[in-house]
C-alpha positions in Angstrom: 6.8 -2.8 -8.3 4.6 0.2 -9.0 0.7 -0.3 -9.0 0.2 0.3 -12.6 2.6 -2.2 -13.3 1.1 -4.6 -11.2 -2.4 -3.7 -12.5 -1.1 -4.6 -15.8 -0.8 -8.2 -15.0 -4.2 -8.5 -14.1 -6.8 -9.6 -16.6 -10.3 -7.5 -16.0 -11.7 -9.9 -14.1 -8.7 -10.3 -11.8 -8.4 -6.4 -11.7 -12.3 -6.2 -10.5 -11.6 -8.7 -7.6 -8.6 -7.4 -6.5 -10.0 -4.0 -5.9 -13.5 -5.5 -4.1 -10.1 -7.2 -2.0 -8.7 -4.0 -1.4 -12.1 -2.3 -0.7 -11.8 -0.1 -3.6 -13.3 -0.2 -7.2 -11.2 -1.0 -11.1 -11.7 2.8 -12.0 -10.7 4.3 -8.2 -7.4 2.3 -8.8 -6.6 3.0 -12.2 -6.7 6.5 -11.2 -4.4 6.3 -8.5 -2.4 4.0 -10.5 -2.1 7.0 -13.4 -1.6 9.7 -10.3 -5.3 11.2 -11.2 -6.0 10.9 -7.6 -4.2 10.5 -4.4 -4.0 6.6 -2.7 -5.4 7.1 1.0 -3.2 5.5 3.6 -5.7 2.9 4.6 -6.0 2.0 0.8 -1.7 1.8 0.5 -1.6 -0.6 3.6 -4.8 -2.9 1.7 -3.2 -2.9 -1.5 0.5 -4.0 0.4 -1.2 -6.6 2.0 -3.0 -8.2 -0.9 0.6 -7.6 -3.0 2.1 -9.4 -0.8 4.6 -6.7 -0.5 4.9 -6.0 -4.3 3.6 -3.1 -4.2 4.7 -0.6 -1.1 2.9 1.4 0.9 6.1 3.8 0.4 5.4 3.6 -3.2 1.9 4.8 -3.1 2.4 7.6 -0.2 6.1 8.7 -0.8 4.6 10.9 1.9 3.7 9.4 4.4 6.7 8.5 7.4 6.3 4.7 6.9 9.2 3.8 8.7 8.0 5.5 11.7 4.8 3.5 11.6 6.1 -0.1 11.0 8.9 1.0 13.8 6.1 1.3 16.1 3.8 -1.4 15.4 6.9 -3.7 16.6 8.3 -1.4 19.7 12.0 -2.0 21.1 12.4 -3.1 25.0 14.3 -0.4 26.9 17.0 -0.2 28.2 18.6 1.6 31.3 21.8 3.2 30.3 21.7 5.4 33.5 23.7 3.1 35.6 
């Protein structure tokens, strides 16, 4: 789901917490919501977490080489194939 979308659903009240949960403000989102202004990475990964998911981090910052990052945070054993 896209922010604006999911912004929609909210009442005014609901919109105003939601962005004191995300640290932001209801006007800083509705702008980022209508592409006015860019969504800073720490903002994408507030607003994923209090979506619970419904709204991406790759959705916000298209950008941004999410992949990589989760990839990391969750780093693969190696192995020795030189045997």
């Amino acid at each position: 789901m896209k922010l604006k979308p999911f912004l929609e659903t909210l009442t005014l009240v609901q919109r105003t917490k939601f962005a004191k949960r995300v640290k932001s403000t209801a006007g800083h989102l509705r702008n980022v919501s209508y592409g006015y202004r860019p969504c800073a990475e720490a903002l994408a990964i507030e607003i994923e977490k209090a979506t619970e998911g419904q709204v991406t981090c790759e959705e916000l910052r298209p950008d941004v080489d999410w992949a990589y990052l989760r990839n990391s945070a969750n780093p693969q054993p190696q192995t020795d194939t030189a045997a």
